[in-house]
C-alpha positions in Angstrom: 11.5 -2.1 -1.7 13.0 -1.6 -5.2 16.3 -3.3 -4.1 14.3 -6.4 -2.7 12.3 -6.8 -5.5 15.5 -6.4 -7.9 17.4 -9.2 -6.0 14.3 -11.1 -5.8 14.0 -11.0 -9.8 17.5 -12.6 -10.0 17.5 -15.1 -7.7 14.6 -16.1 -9.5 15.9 -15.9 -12.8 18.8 -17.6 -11.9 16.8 -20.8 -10.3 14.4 -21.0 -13.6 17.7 -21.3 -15.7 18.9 -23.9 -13.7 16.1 -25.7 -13.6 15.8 -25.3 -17.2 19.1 -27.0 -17.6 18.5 -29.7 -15.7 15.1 -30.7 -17.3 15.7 -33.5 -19.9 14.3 -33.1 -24.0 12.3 -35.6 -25.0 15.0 -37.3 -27.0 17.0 -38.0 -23.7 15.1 -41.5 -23.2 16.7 -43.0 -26.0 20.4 -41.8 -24.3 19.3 -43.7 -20.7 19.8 -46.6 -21.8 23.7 -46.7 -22.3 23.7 -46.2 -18.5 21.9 -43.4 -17.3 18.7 -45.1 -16.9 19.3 -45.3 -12.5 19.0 -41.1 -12.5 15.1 -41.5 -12.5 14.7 -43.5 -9.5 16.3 -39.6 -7.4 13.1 -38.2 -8.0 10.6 -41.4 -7.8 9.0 -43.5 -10.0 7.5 -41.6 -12.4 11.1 -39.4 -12.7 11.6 -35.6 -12.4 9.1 -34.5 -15.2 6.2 -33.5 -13.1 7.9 -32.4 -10.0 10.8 -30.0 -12.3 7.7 -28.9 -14.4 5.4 -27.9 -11.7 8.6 -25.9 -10.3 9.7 -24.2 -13.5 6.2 -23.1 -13.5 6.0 -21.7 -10.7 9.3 -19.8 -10.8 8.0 -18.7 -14.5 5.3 -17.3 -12.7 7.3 -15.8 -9.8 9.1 -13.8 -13.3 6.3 -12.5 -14.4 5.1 -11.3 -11.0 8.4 -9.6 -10.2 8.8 -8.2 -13.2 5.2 -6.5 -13.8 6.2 -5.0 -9.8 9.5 -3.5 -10.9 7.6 -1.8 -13.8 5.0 -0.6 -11.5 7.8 0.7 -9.5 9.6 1.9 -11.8 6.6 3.9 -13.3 5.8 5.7 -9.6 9.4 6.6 -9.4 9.3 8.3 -13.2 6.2 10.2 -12.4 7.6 11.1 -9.1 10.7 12.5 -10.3 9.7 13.8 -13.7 9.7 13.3 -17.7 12.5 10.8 -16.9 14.2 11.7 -13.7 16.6 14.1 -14.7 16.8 17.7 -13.7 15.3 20.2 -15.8 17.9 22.3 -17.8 17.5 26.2 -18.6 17.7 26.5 -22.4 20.6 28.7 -23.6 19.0 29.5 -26.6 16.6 32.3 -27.3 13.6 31.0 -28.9 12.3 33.9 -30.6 14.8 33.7 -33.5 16.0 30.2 -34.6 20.0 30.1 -34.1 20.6 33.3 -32.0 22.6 33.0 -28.5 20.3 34.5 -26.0 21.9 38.1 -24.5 22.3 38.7 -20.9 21.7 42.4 -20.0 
């Protein structure tokens, strides 16, 4: 479940930062008109603002979702296995007296 979720999360990633990328600023109107002007008609009409918005939305929201489900995993598995997964160690040093090696009868 962990691995599907993980390749889920950068698939996802991945396809918000493209779709990042190809989203135009707001000063990219004033650039159409030297000859880039026939891009909007790909997405219709009224261009790729609300139809690349609605999507980067939803893929920001697809993010979040995956993320706050890899914590949650994450968090089982750490109180499954432990302060933080590792094996607990046996201390070589004796307590009782600060810097003395412990003595094995």
């Amino acid at each position: 479940m962990e691995t599907v979720l993980l390749i889920g999360h950068v698939l996802v990633g991945i396809a918000v930062i493209g779709l990042v990328l190809l989203q135009q600023g707001k000063g990219a109107d004033a650039g159409a008109s030297f000859g880039g002007g026939a891009s909007q008609t790909v997405f219709g009409s009224a261009g790729s603002g609300g139809f690349l918005v609605k999507l980067t939305a939803g893929l920001g929201a697809a993010f979040f979702i995956t993320s706050m489900a890899l914590a949650v995993v994450a968090n089982n598995k750490a109180s499954e296995d432990g302060l933080i997964g590792l094996p607990q160690v046996p201390s070589t040093v004796d307590d009782s007296a600060p810097g003395t090696p412990k003595t094995v009868d």
